[in-house]
FITORTOR-61812 format. One record per residue: residue number from 1; residue in one letter; chain; x, z, y of N, C-alpha, C in turn. Coordinates in pm, whole numbers, plus 50000, padded with zeros to 5 digits. Example, Ala and Ser with C-alpha at 12.3 -4.5 7.8 and 13.67 -1.06 7.14 Angstrom:
2
<1,"A","A",<51319,50780,49431>,<51230,50780,49550>,<51320,50780,49670>>
<2,"S","A",<51285,50708,49775>,<51367,50714,49894>,<51290,50787,50003>>
This chain:
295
<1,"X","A",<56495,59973,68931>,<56459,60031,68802>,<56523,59951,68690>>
<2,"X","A",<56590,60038,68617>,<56619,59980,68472>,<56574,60015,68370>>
<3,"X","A",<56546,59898,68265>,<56501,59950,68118>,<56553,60094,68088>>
<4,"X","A",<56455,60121,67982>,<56534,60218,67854>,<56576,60155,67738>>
<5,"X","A",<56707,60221,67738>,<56685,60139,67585>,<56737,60244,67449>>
<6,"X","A",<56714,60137,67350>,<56631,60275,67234>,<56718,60286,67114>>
<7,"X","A",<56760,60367,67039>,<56851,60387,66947>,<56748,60473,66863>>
<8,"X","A",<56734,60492,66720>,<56760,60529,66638>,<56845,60520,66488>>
<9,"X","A",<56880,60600,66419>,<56922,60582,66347>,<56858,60696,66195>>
<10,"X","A",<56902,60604,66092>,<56772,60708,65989>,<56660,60781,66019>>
<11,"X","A",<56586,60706,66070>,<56475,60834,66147>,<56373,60815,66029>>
<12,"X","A",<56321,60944,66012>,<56198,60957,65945>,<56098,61037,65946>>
<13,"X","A",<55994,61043,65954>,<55885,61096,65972>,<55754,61135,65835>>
<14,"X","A",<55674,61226,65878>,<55642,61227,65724>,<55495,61326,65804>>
<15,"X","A",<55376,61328,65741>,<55232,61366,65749>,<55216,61427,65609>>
<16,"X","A",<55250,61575,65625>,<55256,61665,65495>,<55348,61596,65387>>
<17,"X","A",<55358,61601,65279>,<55372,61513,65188>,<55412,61341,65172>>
<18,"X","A",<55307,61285,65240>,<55331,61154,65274>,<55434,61069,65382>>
<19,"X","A",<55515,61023,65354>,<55632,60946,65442>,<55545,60828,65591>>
<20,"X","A",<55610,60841,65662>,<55501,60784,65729>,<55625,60653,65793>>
<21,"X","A",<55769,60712,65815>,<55860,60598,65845>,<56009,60682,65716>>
<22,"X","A",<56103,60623,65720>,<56172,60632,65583>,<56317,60570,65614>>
<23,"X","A",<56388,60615,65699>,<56515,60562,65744>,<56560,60443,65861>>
<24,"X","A",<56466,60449,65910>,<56470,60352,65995>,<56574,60383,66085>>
<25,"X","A",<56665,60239,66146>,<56782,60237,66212>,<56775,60140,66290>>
<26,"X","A",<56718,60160,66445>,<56697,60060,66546>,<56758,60049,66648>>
<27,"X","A",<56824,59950,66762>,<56821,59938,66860>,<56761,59805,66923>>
<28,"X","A",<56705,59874,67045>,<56629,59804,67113>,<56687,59795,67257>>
<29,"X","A",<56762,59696,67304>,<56839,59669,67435>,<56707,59669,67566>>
<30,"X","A",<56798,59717,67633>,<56692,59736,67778>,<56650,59610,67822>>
<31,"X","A",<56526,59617,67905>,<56508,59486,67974>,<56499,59376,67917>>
<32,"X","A",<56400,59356,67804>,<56391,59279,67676>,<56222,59310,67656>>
<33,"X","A",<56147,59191,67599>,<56048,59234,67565>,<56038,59237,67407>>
<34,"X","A",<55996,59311,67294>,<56052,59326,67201>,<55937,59322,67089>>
<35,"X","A",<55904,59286,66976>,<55771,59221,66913>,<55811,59344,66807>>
<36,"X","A",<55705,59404,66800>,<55656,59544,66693>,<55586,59496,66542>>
<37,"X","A",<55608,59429,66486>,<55521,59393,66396>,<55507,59506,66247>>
<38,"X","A",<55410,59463,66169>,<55378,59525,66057>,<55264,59500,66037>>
<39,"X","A",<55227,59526,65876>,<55076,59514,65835>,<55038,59706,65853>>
<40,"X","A",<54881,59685,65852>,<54806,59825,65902>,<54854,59934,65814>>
<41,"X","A",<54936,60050,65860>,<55016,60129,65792>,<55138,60121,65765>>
<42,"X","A",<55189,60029,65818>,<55327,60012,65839>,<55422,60142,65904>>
<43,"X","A",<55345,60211,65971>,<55404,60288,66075>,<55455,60262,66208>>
<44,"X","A",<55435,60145,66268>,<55406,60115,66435>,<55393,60198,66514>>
<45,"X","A",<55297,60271,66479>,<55214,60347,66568>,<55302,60540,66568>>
<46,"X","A",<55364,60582,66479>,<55464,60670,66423>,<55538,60601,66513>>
<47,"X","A",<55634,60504,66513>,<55746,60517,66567>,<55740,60509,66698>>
<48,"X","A",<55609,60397,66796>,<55615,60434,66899>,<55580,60551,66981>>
<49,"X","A",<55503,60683,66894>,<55467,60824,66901>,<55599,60859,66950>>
<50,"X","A",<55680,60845,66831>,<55821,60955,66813>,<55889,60894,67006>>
<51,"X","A",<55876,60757,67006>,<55934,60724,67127>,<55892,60800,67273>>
<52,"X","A",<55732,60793,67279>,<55716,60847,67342>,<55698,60975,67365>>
<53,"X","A",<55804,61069,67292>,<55773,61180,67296>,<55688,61275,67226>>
<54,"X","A",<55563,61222,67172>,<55454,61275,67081>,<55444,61338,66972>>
<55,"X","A",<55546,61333,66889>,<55598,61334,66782>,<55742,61338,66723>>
<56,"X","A",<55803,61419,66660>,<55941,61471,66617>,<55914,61387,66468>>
<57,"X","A",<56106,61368,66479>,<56140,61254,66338>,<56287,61375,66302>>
<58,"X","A",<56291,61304,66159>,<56432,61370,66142>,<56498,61222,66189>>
<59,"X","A",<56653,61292,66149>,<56756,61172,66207>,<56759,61194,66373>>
<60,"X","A",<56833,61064,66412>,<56870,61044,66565>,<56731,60992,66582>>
<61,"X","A",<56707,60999,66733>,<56611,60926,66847>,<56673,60932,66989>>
<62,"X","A",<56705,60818,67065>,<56781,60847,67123>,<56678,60710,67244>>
<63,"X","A",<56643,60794,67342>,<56589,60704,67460>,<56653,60719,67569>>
<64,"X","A",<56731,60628,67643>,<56802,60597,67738>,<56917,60702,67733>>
<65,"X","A",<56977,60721,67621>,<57034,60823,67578>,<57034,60963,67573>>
<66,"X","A",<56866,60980,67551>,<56822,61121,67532>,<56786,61119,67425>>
<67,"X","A",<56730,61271,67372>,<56628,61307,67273>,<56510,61281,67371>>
<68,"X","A",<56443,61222,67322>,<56270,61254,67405>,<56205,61367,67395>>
<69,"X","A",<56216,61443,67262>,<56060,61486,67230>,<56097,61605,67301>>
<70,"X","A",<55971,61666,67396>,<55970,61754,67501>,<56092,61748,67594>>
<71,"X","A",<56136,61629,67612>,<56207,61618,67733>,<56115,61549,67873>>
<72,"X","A",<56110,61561,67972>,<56040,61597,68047>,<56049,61462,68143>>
<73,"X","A",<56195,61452,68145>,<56202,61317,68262>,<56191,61175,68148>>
<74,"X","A",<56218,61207,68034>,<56193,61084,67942>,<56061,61040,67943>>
<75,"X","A",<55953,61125,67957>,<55821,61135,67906>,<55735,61078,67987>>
<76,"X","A",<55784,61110,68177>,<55731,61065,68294>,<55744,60961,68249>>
<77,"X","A",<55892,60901,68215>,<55937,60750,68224>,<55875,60608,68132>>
<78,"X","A",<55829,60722,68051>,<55799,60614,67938>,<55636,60623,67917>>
<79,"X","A",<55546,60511,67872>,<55438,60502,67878>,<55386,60426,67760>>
<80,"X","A",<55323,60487,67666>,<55244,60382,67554>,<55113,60447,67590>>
<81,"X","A",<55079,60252,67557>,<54919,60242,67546>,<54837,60243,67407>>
<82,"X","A",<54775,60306,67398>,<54690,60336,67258>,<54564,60268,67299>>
<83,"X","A",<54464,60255,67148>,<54359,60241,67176>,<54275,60358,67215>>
<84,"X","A",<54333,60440,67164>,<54254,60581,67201>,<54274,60646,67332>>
<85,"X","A",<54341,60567,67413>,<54266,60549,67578>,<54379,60643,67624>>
<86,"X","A",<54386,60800,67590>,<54476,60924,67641>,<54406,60941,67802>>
<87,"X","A",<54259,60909,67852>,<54258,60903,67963>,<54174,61029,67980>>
<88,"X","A",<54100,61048,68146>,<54033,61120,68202>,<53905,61108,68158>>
<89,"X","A",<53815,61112,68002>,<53711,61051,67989>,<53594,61082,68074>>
<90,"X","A",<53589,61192,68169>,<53486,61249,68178>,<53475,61176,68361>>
<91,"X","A",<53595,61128,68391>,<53647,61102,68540>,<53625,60929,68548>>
<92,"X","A",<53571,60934,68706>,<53559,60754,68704>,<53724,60742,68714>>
<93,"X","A",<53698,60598,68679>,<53830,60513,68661>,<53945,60525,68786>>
<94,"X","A",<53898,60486,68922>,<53970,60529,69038>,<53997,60672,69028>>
<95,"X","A",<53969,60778,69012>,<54020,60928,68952>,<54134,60881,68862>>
<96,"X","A",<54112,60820,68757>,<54227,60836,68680>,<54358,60770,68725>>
<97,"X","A",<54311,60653,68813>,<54451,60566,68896>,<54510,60711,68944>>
<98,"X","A",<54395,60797,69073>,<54490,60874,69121>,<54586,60998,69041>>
<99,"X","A",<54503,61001,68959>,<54624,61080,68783>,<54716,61011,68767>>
<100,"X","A",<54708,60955,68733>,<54828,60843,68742>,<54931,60826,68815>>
<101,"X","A",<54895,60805,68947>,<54968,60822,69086>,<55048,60901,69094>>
<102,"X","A",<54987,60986,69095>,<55122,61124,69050>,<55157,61159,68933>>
<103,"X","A",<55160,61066,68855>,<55182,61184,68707>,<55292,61058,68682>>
<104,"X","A",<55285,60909,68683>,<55400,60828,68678>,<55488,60744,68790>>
<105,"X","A",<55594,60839,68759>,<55691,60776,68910>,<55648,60634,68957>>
<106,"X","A",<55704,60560,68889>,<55675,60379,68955>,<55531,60343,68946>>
<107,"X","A",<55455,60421,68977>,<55315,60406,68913>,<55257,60302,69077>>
<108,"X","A",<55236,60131,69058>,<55178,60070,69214>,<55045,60086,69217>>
<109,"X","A",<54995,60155,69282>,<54844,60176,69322>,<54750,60071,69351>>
<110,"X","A",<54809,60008,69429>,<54765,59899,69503>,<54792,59786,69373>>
<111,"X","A",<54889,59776,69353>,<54874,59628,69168>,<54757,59705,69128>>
<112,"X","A",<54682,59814,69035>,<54649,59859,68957>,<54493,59816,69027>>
<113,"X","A",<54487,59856,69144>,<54335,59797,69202>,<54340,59661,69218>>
<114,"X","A",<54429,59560,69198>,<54420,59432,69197>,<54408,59369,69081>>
<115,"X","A",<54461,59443,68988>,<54428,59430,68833>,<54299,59448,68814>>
<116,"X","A",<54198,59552,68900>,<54125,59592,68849>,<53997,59513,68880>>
<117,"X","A",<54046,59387,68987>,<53948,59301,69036>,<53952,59203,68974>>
<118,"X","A",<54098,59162,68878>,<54112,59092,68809>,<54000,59034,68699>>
<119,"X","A",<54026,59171,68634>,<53969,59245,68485>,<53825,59254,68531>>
<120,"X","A",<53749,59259,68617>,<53640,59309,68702>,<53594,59410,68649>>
<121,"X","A",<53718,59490,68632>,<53623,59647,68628>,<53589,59714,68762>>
<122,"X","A",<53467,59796,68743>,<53461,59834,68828>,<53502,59994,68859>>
<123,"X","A",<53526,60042,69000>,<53635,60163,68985>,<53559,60281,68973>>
<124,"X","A",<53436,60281,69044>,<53322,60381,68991>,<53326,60430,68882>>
<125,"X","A",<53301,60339,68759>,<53280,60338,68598>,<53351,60457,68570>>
<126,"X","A",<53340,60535,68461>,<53409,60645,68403>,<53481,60557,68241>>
<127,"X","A",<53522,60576,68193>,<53587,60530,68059>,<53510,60558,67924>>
<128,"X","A",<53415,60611,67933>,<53318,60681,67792>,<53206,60568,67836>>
<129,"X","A",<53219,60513,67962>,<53090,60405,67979>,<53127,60282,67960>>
<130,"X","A",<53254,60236,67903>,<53313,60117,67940>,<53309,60073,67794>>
<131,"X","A",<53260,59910,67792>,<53260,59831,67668>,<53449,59856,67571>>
<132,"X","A",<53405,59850,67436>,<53532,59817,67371>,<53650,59713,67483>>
<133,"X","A",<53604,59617,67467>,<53675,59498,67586>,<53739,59567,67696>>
<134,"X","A",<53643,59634,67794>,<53677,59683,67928>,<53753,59770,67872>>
<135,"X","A",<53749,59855,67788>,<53842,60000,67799>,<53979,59916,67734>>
<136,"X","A",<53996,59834,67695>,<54129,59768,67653>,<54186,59755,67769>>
<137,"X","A",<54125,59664,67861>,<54129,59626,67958>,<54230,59712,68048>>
<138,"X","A",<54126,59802,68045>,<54159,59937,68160>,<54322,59977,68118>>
<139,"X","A",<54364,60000,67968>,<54456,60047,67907>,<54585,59954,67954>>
<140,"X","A",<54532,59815,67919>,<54680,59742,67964>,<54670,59726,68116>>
<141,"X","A",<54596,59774,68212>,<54593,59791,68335>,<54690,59926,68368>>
<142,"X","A",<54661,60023,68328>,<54766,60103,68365>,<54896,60084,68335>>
<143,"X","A",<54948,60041,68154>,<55082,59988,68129>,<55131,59885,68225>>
<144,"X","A",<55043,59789,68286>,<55100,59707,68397>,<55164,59772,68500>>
<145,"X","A",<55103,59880,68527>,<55108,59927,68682>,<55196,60082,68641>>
<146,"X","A",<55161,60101,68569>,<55295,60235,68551>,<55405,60217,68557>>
<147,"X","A",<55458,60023,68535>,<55605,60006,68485>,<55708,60110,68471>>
<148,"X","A",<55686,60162,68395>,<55762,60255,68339>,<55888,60198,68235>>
<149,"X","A",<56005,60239,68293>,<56129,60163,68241>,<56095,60166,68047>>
<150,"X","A",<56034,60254,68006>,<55978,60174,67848>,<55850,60223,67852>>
<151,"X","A",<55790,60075,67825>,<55651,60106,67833>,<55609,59980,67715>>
<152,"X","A",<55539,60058,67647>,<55476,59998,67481>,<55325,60023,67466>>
<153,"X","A",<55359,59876,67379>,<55131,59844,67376>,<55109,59848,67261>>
<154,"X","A",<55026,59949,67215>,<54992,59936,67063>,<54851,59877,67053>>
<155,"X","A",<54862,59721,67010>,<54724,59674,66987>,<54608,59676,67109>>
<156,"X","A",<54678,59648,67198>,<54624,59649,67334>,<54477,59540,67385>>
<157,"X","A",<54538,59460,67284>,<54412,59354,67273>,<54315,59406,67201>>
<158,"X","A",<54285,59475,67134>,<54160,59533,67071>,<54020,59511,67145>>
<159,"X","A",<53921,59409,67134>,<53825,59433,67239>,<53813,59305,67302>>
<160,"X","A",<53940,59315,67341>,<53949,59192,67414>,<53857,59023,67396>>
<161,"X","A",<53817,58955,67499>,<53797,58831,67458>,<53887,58713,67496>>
<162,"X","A",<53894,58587,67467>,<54019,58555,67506>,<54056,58491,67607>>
<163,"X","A",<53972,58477,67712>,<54028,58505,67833>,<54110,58638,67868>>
<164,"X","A",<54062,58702,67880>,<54134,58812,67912>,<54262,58890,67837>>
<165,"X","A",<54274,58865,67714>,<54404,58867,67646>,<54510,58762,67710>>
<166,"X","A",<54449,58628,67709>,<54574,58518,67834>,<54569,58629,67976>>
<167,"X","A",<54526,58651,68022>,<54556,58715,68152>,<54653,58792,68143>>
<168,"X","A",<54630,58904,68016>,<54691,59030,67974>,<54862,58941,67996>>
<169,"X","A",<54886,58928,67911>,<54981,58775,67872>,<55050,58741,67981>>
<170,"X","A",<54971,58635,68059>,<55005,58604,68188>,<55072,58713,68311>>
<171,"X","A",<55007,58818,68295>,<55062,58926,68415>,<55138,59003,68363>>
<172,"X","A",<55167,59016,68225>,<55259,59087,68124>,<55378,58989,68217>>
<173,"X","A",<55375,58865,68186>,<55527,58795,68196>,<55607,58782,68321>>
<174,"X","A",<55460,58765,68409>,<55504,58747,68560>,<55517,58881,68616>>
<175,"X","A",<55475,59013,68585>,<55568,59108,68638>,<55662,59175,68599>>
<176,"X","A",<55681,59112,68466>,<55811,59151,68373>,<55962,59101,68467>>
<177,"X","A",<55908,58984,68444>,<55976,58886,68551>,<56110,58911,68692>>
<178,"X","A",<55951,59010,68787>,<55972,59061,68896>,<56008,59222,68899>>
<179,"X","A",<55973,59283,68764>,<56026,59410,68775>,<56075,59432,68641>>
<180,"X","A",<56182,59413,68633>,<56240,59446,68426>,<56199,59566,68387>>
<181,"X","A",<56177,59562,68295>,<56213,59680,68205>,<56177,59695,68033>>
<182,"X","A",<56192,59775,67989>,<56196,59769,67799>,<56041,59755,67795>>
<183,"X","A",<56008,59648,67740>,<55890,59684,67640>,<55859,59652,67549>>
<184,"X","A",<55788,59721,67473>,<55752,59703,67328>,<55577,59693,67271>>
<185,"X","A",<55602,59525,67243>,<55472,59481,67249>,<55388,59469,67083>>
<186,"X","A",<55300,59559,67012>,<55279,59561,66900>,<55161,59478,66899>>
<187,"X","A",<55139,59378,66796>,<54989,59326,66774>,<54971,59262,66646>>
<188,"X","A",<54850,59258,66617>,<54829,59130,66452>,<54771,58995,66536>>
<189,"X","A",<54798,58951,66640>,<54732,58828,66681>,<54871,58777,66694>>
<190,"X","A",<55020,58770,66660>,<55120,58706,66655>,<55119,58588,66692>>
<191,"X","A",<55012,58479,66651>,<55053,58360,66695>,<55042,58372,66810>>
<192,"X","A",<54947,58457,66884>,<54954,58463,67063>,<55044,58517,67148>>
<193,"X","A",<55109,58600,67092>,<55218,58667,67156>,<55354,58643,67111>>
<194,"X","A",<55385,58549,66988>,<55521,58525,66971>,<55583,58407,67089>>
<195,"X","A",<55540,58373,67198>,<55602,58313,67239>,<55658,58383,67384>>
<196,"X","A",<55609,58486,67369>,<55710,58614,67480>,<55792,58708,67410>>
<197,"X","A",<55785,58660,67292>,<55894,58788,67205>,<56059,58755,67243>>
<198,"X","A",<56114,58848,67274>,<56256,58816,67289>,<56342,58844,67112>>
<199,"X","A",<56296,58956,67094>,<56294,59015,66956>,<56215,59069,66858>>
<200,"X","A",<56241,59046,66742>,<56113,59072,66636>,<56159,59174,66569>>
<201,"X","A",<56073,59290,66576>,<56136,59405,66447>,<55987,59409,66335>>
<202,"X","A",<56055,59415,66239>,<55910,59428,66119>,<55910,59549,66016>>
<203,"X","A",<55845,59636,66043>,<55834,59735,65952>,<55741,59721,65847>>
<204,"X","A",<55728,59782,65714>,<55670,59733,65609>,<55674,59867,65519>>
<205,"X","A",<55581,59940,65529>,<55547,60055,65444>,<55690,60167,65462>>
<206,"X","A",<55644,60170,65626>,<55768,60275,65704>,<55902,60250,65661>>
<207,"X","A",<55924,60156,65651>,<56080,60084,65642>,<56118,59985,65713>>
<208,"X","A",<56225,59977,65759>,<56239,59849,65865>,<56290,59753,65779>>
<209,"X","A",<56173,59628,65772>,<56225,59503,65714>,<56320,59383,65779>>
<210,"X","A",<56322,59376,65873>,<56412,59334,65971>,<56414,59325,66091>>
<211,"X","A",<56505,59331,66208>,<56495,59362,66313>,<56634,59217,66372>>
<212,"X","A",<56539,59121,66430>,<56648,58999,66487>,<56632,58950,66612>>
<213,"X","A",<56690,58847,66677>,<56635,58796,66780>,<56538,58724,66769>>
<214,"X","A",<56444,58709,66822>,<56328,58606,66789>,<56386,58428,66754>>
<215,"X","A",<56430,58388,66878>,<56507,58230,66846>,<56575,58220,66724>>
<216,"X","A",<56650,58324,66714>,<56698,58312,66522>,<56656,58286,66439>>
<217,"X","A",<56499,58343,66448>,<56388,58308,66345>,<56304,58208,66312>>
<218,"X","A",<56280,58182,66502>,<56243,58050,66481>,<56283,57861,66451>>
<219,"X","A",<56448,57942,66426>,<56563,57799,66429>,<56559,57821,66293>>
<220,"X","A",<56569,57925,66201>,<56627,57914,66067>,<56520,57867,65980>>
<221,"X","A",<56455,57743,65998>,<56417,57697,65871>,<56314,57603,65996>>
<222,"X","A",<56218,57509,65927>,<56149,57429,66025>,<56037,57385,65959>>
<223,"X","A",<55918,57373,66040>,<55773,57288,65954>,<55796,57120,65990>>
<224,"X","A",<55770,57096,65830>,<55721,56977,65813>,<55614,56922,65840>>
<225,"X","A",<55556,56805,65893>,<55440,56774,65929>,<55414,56629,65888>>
<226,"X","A",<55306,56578,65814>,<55315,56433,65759>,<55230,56421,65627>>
<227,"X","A",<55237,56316,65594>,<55196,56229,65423>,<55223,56365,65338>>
<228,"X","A",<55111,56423,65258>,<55181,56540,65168>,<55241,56473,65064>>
<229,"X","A",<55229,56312,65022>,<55381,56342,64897>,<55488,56329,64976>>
<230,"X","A",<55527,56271,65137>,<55669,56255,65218>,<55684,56405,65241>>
<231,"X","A",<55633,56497,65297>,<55657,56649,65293>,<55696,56721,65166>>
<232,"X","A",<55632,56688,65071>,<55642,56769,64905>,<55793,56700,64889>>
<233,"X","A",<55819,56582,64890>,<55962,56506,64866>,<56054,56610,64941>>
<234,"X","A",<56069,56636,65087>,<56134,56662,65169>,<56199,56838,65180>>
<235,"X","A",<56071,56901,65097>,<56047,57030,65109>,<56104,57100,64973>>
<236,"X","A",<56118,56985,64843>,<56126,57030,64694>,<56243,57105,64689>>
<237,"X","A",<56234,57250,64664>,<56370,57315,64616>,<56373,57416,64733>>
<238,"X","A",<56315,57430,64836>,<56333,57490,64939>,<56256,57649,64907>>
<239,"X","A",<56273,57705,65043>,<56219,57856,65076>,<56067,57819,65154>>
<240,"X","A",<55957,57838,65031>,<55798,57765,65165>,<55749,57902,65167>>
<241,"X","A",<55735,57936,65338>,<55699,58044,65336>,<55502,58023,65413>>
<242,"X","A",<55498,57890,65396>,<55360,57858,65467>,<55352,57728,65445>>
<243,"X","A",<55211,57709,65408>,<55106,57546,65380>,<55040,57522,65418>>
<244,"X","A",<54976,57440,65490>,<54842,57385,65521>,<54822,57264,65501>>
<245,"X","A",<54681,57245,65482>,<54652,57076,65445>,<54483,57041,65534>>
<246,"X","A",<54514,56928,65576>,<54362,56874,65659>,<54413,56764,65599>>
<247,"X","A",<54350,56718,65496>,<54313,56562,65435>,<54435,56553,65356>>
<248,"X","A",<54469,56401,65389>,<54571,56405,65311>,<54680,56415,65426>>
<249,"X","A",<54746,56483,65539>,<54801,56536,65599>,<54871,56690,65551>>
<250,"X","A",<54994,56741,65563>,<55013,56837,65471>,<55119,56938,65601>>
<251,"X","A",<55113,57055,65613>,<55225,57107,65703>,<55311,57213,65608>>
<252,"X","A",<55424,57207,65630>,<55475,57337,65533>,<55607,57391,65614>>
<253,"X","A",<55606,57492,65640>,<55728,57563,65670>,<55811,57624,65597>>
<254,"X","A",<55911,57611,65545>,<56031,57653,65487>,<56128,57738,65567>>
<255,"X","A",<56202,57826,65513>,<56244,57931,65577>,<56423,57962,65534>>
<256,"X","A",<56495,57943,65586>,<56651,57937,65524>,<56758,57856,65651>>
<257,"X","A",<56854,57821,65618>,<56950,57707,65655>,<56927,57574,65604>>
<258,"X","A",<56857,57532,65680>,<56855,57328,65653>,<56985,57290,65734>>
<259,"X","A",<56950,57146,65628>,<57073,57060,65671>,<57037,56972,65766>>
<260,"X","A",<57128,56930,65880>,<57058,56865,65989>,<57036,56726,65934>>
<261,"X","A",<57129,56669,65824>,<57107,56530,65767>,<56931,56496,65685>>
<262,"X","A",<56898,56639,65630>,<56768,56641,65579>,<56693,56614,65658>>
<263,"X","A",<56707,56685,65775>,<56586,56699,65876>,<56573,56558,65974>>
<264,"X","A",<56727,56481,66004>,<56694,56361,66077>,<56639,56265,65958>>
<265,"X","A",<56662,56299,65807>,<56621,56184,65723>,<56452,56181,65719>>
<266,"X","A",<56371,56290,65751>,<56259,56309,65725>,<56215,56255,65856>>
<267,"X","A",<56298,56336,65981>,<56219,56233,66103>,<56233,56088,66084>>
<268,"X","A",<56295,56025,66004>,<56298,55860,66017>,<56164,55845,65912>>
<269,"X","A",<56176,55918,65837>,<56064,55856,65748>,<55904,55941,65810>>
<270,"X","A",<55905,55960,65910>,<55785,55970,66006>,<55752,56121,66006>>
<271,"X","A",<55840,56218,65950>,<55773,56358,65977>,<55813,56401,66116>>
<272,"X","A",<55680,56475,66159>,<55718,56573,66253>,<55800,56755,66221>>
<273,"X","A",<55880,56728,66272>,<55948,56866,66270>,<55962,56958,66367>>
<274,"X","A",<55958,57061,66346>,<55942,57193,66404>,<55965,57323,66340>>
<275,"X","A",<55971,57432,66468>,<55999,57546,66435>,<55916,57607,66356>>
<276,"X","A",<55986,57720,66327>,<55892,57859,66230>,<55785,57916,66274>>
<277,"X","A",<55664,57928,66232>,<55556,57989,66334>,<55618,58123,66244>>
<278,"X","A",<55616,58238,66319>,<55648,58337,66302>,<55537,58415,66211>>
<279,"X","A",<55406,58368,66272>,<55320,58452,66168>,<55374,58373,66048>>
<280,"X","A",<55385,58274,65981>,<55366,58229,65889>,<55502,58305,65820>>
<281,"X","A",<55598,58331,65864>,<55736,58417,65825>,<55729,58532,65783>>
<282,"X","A",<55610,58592,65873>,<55599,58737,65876>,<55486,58793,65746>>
<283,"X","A",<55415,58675,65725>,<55312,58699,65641>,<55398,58647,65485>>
<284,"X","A",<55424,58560,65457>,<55562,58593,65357>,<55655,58664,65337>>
<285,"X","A",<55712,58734,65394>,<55805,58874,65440>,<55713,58967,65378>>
<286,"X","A",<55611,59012,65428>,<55511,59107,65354>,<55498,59130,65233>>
<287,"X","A",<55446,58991,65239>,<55388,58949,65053>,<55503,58964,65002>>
<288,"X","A",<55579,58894,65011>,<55701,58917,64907>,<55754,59042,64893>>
<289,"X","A",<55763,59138,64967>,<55812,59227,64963>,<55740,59372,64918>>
<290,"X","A",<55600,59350,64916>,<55456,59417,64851>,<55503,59357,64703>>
<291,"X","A",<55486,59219,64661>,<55507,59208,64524>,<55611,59219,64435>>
<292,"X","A",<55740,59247,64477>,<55847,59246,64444>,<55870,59450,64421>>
<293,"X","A",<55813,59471,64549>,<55803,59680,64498>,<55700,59692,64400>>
<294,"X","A",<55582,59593,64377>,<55491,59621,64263>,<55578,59582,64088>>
<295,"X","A",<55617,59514,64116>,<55722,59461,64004>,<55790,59591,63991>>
């Protein structure tokens, strides 16, 4: 099995009147796990629709070099998870595996009941009886086990506690691992999941604000850590896209091209240095870009 991988170009979408995405121009390489970001209304949830088929855009959409929408073998192939379940509500849970079974080609039966001992759901249960938590649960249980060459999680953690989001995590990577394919992982808990992102795309009031490799992002600029007047010295003049302070201890991340002479001069004078936490990038990216269209 190989990824899908995803092309659009100007795509846009719109809910009567209202724009819901606005030119967006993506590719997304196969066999990559790929970070969905945006604040609530961004349109995430629109574009991974249009992907899976659900929903018609103007412009190109182009999955494994098809149109999707009402294409038939795209639709088997590809799998997003919603919070809104899309399941058998009225059917216990083992019913819906066997829906499943046949309804998605690579769909492993046998992973999906091992997941399910995991997760300790039980297979009896129907899905209208299952806690917020469990029915998350259940959701990234099937995206596991459908591996479907593109298969996308919208907010999959919803519910979740955090054990079981590390699990999610954990069996996300290790059968990514063992069976490739495209996926596209959306969430607002970023600091937990940026460290499986291969790539970051960020949409921002149905526009794509940027779309890079993840390591790019996290090399181009670095946190300071130390004495806040040796950090404030080190940091003056720069791009701070994030602060924190516990005492007189100070952290700040800056965001741009540093000079490597800056950065070994600060490690001598005792700072710790490091990468970009991505939320902290992403949450400046926002703001700035909310206050700058209010302007």
């Amino acid at each position: 099995m190989t990824g899908y991988q995803v092309h659009t170009e100007s795509l846009g979408v719109s809910y009567g009147d209202s724009p819901a995405l606005t030119g967006v121009s993506l590719d997304l390489a196969p066999d990559r796990i790929h970070g969905l970001l945006g604040r609530n209304g961004a349109g995430k949830t629109t574009l991974m629709s249009v992907l899976a088929s659900l929903r018609r855009g103007t412009g190109t959409v182009l999955v494994d070099g098809q149109e999707p929408f009402e294409n038939e073998a795209v639709m088997e192939n590809t799998c997003l998870i919603r919070e809104s379940g899309d399941l058998l509500v009225d059917e216990r849970l083992t019913t819906n595996l066997s829906f499943l079974e046949g309804a998605r080609p690579h769909f492993d039966r046998a992973y999906a009941e091992s997941l399910m001992e995991a997760f300790r759901l039980k297979p009896r249960k129907k899905p209208q009886a299952l806690s917020r938590g469990q029915a998350s649960a259940f959701g990234a249980i099937v995206g596991l086990a459908s591996r479907s060459p593109l298969t996308m999680f919208d907010e999959v953690h919803l519910g979740m506690d955090a054990p079981s989001r590390q699990r999610f995590y954990d069996e996300l990577l290790r059968d990514f691992a063992e069976h490739p394919r495209t996926i596209v992982l959306s969430s607002h808990l970023i600091s937990e999941i940026e460290h499986m992102l291969e790539t970051v795309t960020v949409l921002h009031e149905g526009k794509l604000l940027l779309s890079s490799e993840a390591d790019d992002l996290h090399t181009n600029g670095a946190t300071l850590t130390g004495p806040a007047e040796i950090v404030d010295r080190h940091t003056a003049g720069q791009q701070v896209v994030g602060t924190r302070d516990l005492g007189p201890t100070r952290q700040v991340t800056v965001f741009g091209n540093l000079d490597e002479a800056a950065l070994a001069a600060a490690e001598r004078e005792g700072l710790q240095v490091g990468a970009v936490p991505l939320q902290d990038l992403f949450i400046h990216l926002t703001d700035t870009q909310s206050d700058e269209e209010a302007s």
